[in-house]
Every structure is written in structure tokens, then in C-alpha cells.
N, C-alpha and C positions, 0 to 999 in steps of 0.2 A: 645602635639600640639606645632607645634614649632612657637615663635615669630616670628612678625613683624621685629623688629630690626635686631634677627639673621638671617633673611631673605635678610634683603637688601645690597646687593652690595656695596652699597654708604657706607651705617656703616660701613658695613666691613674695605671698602676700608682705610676711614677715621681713625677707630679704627687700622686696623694695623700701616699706616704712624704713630699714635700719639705715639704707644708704640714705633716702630724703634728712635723716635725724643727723646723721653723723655730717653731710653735705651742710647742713645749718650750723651744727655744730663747730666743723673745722672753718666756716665762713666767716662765721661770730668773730672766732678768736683770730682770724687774718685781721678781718674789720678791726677791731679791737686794736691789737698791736701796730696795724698800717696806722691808725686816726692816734691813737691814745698813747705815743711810745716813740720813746727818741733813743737813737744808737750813742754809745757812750763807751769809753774801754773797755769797763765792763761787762757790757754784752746790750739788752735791752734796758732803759727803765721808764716809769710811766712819766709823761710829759707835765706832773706836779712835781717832779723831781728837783727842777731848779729854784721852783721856789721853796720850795722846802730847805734846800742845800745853802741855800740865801741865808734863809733866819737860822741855820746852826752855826752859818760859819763864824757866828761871832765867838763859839769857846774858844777857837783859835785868837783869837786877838786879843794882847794884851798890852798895859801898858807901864811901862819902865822911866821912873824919873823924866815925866812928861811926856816922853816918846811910846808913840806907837811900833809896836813889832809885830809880828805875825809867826806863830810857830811851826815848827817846820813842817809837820804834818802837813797843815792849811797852805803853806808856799807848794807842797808833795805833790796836794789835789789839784793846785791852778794850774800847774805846771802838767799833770796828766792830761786832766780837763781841756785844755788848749784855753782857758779861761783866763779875765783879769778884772784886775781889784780895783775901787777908787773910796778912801775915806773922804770924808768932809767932817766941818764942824759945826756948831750949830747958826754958824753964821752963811754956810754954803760953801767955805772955802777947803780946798783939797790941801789934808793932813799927812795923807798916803798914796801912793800907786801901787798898782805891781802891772805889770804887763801892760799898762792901759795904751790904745790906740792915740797915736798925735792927735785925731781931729776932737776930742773930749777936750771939753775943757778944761778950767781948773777950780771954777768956783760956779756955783747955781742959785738963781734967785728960787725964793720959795714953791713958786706956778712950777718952775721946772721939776725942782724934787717929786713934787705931786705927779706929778704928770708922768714921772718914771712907773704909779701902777700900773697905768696903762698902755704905758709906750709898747711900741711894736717892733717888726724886724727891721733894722733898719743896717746900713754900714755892714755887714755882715755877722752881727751880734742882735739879741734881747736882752735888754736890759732888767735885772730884779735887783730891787730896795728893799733894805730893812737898814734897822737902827740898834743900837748897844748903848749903855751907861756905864761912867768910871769917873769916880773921886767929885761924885756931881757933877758931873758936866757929861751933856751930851753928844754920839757922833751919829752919824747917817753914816750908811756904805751901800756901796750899787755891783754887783758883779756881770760882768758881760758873756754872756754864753753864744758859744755859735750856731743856734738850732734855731731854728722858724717856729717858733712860740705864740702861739696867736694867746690873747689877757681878755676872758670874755666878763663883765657880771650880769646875773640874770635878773631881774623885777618881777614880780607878780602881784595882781588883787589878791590878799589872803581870804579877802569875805565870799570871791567868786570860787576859792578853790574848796572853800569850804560849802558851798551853793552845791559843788560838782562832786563831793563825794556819798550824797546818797544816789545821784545817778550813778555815778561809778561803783557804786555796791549791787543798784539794780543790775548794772551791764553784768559785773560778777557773777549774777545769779543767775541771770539766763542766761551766759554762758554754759554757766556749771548746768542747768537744766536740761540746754539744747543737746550738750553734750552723755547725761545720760539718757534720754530721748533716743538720741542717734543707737548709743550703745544698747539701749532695749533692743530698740528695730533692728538692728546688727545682731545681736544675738538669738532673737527669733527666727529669721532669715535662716540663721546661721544653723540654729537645729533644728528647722521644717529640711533643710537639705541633707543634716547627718544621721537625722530620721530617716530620711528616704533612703541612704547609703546603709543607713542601718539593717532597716527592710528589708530593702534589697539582695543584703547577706545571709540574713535569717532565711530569707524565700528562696535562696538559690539552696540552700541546703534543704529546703524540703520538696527541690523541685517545684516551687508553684512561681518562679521569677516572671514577671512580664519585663520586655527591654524599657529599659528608658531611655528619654529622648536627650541625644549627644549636643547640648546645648549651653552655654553659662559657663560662670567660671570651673566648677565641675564636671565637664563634659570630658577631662579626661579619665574620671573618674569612673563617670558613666561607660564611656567605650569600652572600658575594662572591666567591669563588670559584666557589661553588655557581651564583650569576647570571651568571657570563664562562662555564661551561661549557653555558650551557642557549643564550646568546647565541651561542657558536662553535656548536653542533651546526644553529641554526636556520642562522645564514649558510654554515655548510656543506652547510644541507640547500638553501639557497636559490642556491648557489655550484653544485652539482650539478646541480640541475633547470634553471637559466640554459643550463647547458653543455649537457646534453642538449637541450632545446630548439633552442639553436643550432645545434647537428649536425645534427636534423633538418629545419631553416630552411634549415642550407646545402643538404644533399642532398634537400630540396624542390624549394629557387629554384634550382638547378644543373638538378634534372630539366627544370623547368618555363623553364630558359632554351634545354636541348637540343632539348624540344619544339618549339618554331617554328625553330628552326638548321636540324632535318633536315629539314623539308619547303621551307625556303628553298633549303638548299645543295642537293637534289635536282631543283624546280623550276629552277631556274639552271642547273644543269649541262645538263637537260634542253634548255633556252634554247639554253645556250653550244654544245654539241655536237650535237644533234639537228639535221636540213635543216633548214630554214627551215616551218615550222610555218603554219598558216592563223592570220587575225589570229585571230580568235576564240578560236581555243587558246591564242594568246599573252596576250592576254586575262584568260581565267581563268589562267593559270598566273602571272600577275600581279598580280593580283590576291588568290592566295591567296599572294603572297612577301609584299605589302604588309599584310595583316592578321598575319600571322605580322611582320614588322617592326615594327606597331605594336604587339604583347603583348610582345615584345621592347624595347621602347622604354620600355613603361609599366611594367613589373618596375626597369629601369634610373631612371625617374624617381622610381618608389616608393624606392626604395634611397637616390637623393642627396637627396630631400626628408625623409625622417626624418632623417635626419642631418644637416642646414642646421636642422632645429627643435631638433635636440638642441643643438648648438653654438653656438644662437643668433645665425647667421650669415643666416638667409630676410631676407629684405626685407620689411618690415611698416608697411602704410600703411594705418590702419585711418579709416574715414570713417562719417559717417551715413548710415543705410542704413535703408530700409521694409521689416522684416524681413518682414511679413505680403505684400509684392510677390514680396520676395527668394526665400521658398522656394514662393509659389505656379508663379512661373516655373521654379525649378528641379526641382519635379516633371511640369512642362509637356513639358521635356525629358528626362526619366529615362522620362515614358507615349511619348513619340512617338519610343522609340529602337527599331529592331525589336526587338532583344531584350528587350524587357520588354512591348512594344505587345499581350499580349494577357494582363498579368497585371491584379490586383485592387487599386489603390491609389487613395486616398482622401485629400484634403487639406482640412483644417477650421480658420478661423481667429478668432478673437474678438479681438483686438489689433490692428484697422481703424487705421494711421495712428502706428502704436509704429514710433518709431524708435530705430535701437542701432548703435554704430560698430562698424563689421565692416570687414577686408581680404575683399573680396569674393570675387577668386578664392581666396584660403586658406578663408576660412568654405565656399563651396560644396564644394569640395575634400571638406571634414569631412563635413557633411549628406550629403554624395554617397556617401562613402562608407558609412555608417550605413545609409542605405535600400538600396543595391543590396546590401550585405551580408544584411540583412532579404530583397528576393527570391533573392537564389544561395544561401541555408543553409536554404532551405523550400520545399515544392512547389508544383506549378504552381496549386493552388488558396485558394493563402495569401491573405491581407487584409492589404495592411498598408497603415496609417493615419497621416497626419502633421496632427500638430495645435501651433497655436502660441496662446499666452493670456499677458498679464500675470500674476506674479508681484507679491503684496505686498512678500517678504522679498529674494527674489535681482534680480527686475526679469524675465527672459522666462525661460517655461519653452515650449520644445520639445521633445515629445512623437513618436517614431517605435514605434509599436506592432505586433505584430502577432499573431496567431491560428495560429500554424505550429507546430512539433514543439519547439520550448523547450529548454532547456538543463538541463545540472545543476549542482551548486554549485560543481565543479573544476572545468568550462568556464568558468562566469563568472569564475574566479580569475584564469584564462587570459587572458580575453578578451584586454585591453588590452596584454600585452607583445609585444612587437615581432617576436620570431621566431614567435608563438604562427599556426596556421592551424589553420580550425574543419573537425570532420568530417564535416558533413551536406554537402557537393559535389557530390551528383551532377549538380544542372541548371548547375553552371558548374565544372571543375574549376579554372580558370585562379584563378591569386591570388598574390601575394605574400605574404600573411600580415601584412603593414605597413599595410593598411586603415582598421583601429578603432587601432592602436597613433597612426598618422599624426593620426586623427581629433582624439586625445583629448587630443595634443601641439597642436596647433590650436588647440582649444578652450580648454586652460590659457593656450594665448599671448593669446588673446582675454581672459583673466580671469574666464573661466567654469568650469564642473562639468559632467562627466558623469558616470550611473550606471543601471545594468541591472539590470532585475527579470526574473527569468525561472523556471520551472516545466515539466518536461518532460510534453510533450502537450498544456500549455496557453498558450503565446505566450512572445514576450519583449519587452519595453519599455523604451527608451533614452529619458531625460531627459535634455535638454541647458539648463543654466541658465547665463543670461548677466546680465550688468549692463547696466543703459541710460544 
């Protein structure tokens, strides 16, 4: 997944300019010390060093009843330095040494002395001159350094430099001009785009966003905003269908709870206020309070039990179980209920002796409801088939098929949510719509899969895979 940071424009932007600054920067100061800078005990110092150390080293020198000494300090540094001394007097002839090289002479005509400003590397030393005074009389001295010293002096026209500095003031100001020009146009640029990212934001919150085009340096900006509006329209298309669903679930299970109420509360009353009736009447009128009591009861159990599996609140004691016993028996009693006792169902099993921990009444619960869903959504002449077989990959697959009138791809989308009820009803209208949604909550709690293959006019088939 890639960062926020590596994402943004701006960092980038930012992040390149610092490296180009800090690249110039640490360049400068190589350049600088490579050209400008001689190694020394010390450590670096800049290449006017020796001359400079030239013209001080004369506090060190003094002079004693004629003679010249040197103090120790000044012997400390020649001696560090790897450097050497040469006085003269004002005649050219050598007063002193310290370290000097055999091939130096000992005396110098005047051309020479001169010539020491500018003399170069030569022998493995540069030579720097200066001069001192003592008791009126003057001396010259030359120290020899071992470092490639190049002794430049520069000339110039002053009238032409002075020609060149109102050009030089122009250049200044278009510079300075060009540069905020640029910065205008740069910062126009810059908020016609954060306008449009602006926009953008504002519009997605009022739903009216159009995509923008994934282009420019903001293009990943674009795609992201581009992908949060195609995100909100789906969870608003999936916000709205939820909700209509539910409206229709409620004023479903509302109709379908009034249904058994009025022939209760009219049987009753019949009861209550009516003379006293023959049993027989009381009877049936009993009889049909107590089936209207029990559709009333089971819409009411459908209701608390999806929502104990959503909350994860059911009681779950799942054991070993002989799944090939388990759903023969429980199609034993789905054939021997009157209402189903004269439909077409079929039970086949090849997993003789597979057993799989199941919560026994939650699992039949499930399978229960799977197959009688398969008989009330198809006609009286349907086939429907329940098969169970080992699985190599999952461990059991269970098999509910049938030959009925099939579904199409928005139904099956349907299937499984909760408020969702199917429209083929006519041999049972009664239903909660919580059936397959129940089922399939079950099933996940079991740690298995379901999934519906279906085709209209040709069947539909639930696969239920579990682990062993």
C-alpha cells in the first residue's frame, strides 16, 4: 500500500527542491575546501594561510646584541609546519637559516627578492616574503611551505566595471521580476487546482461530484477522490436498497403478524360473547386460535434468533454428529409433515459414518430451513433432492437441489439479507423473510459456506460446506 507522503505532490515537490539545495549546497563547500584549502596539523586551513603566517612570523624574531634569534614558539611552528626559514639583509645576504634546503642560496640580487611574490611551486616548497625592522636597519625573510600554492594578481578597467554596474542592477531586476512572474503563474496554477480539489470535496459531500480527469501532477489526488466518490455512490446505493427492503420487511411481517391477530381476536371474541357453543365448535375455533398462535409465535422466534446470531449472544454447543443419520432423519420429518406429505423429495447419501460437530438444533434449524424454502417457492410438482458426500477441500458438502422455476441473478443477490422475502408464494404465503438470512448466519457460526446456483425454469441448488 503505498503512503500518504509518497502520494503527495507537495512532498514530493518539496523533497526534490531540498535534495537539488542541499546537493548544491554540500558541492559548494567540497568545491570550496578541494580548490580553497590546504591540509596542515591542524586539520584544514584556507590556502591565504601561508601568507599570512609569513607576515606574523616576524613577532617571533628578535634580535640580541646583533644577532638574530628566533623564539621558540616560531622554531615550535617550523618544526610542526615541516617548513624553513631564510633571513637576509638589506644587502641580499643570508643573516639566518632554519631548515633551509642545500640548493637555496645564500645571498639574492634584488630581481630575485621580487620575484619571490610571485614565484611558484617549485623544489617541493612555495616560497612567501615579507620584511621586519630592528635598530634601523632593515631584514627580508622568505619561508618555504610544502604545498602547491599557485600567487595570482587580478587587473581590471575600473571605468568598464563601473559601465557594467547599471547593467548589473538591470540583470538584478529582471531577475527579481522574472522570478516573481514565475511565482504569480505558480501560484495561480497552484489554486485553480486546490480550487478544483476544493470543489471536489465540497461536491462529494453533497453528492453532486463529477470524476475528474486522472491527469498532472495531481492525478493521484484525482484518483482518490475519484475512488471515495464511486465508494459513496455504491454505499449510498447499498444504504438505500437496505432501507427500502426494510420498509418492505416491516410492512410485510406487520401484515403477516395482523394475519393470524384477526382471526384470533375474532375466534375469541366469538368464544367470549357468543352462548355457549357445542364442543365441536369450540374445538375447531380452537384450534384454528392455536395454529394462528403458533405463525404468530414463529415470525416472533424468527425475529429474536437472527438477532442472538447477529450479536453473538445464541448458545452454541456444537458436538459430534453423524451428519449422514442427522439429515436422513430430518427429512423423515419434513416427508411426514402433512404439509409436505404428498410432495417429491429425495434423500442420497455416500458419507456412511462422516462425522462433523454440529449444534444440532441450530444446524437443523438451517437445513430446515433451506428445503422447505425449496418446497414453498415451487410447485406442487417440484423434485427436490438432498444429498450429502465428503469433500476433499472443505470436508462435507451438502447438496439441496431442485427442478422448480429458478431464480434470476437479482434474486440470488437477494437471497440471503435479512429483510429479503422471495416472490414465487403462492403454495405458502406465510414467511418471515429471515429463513435463508437465519440459515446462512448458522452456517457461518458452524464455520462453514453457503452458496446458490440458480437459472430460471431450470432449478436451483444450495451447497452447504462444512469442516470435519
Amino acid at each position: 500500500m503505498k503512503s500518504r507522503t509518497r502520494l503527495n505532490p507537495f512532498f514530493r515537490i518539496f523533497v526534490f527542491v531540498t535534495v537539488l539545495i542541499l546537493m548544491a549546497v554540500v558541492t559548494a563547500i567540497v568545491l570550496f575546501y578541494y580548490i580553497f584549502s590546504i591540509p596542515e596539523p591542524e586539520g584544514l586551513s584556507p590556502t591565504d594561510w601561508p601568507n599570512r603566517f609569513t607576515d606574523n612570523f616576524s613577532m617571533w624574531i628578535k634580535i640580541e646584541n646583533g644577532n638574530i634569534k628566533i623564539r621558540d614558539v616560531g622554531l615550535q611552528r617550523l618544526d610542526e609546519y615541516g617548513l624553513w626559514l631564510q633571513i637576509f639583509d638589506e644587502e641580499g645576504h643570508e643573516v639566518f637559516a632554519y631548515n633551509k634546503p642545500h640548493h637555496y642560496p645564500t645571498s639574492y640580487s634584488a630581481p630575485e627578492l621580487i620575484a619571490f611574490s610571485t614565484s611558484t611551486y617549485e623544489n617541493g616548497y612555495t616560497v612567501f616574503a615579507s620584511s621586519f625592522e630592528s635598530a634601523d636597519k632593515a631584514y627580508g625573510y622568505i619561508i618555504g611551505f610544502p604545498y602547491a600554492i599557485g600567487k595570482y594578481m587580478l587587473y581590471y578597467n575600473g571605468e568598464r566595471i563601473g559601465r557594467l554596474y547599471p547593467v548589473f542592477r538591470t540583470g538584478i531586476l529582471f531577475l527579481f521580476c522574472a522570478i516573481v512572474i514565475l511565482a504569480l503563474a505558480y501560484g495561480f496554477w497552484l489554486t485553480g487546482h486546490l480550487s478544483k480539489i476544493s470543489n471536489g470535496i465540497t461536491e462529494l459531500s453533497l453528492r453532486t461530484y463529477l470524476p475528474l480527469p486522472e491527469k498532472g501532477i495531481f492525478r493521484e489526488i484525482y484518483r482518490a477522490l475519484n475512488e471515495v466518490d464511486t465508494e459513496i455512490r455504491h454505499s449510498d446505493k447499498v444504504q438505500q436498497d437496505t432501507e427500502r427492503v426494510r420498509k418492505e420487511w416491516i410492512a410485510n411481517i406487520t401484515h403477516d403478524l395482523k394475519t393470524p391477530l384477526s382471526p384470533i381476536k375474532a375466534y375469541a371474541e366469538l368464544l367470549a360473547y357468543s352462548p355457549v357453543a357445542e364442543s365441536k365448535t369450540v374445538r375447531e375455533y380452537s384450534s384454528i386460535i392455536l395454529k394462528n398462535v403458533d405463525y404468530t409465535e414463529k415470525l416472533i422466534n424468527d425475529l429474536k434468533l437472527t438477532y442472538q446470531l447477529d450479536s453473538g449472544s445464541i448458545p452454541y454447543n456444537p458436538q459430534k454428529v453423524n451428519i449422514t443419520r442427522f439429515l436422513k432423519e430430518l427429512v423423515i420429518d419434513i416427508v411426514n409433515n402433512p404439509a409436505f406429505s404428498n410432495r417429491n423429495i429425495e434423500f442420497e447419501s455416500n458419507a456412511e459414518g462422516l462425522s462433523v460437530p454440529l449444534d444440532a438444533s441450530l444446524f437443523r434449524r438451517a437445513v430446515e430451513n433451506i428445503i422447505i424454502n425449496a418446497l414453498i417457492h415451487n410447485p406442487q410438482d417440484t423434485k427436490v433432492k438432498i444429498t450429502v458426500s465428503p469433500d476433499s477441500q472443505k470436508g462435507v458438502c451438502i447438496c439441496v437441489c431442485d427442478n422448480g422455476t429458478g431464480m434470476s441473478d437479482e434474486e440470488q443477490a437477494e437471497l440471503f439479507n435479512r429483510y429479503y422475502r422471495g416472490t414465487n408464494t403462492k403454495e405458502k404465503p406465510e414467511g418471515s423473510g429471515l429463513g435463508l438470512a437465519i440459515a446462512k448466519q448458522i452456517i457461518t457460526l458452524h464455520g462453514g459456506n453457503i452458496t446458490v446456483k440458480s437459472k430460471p425454469n431450470e432449478g436451483t441448488q444450495f451447497l452447504v460446506y462444512l469442516p470435519h
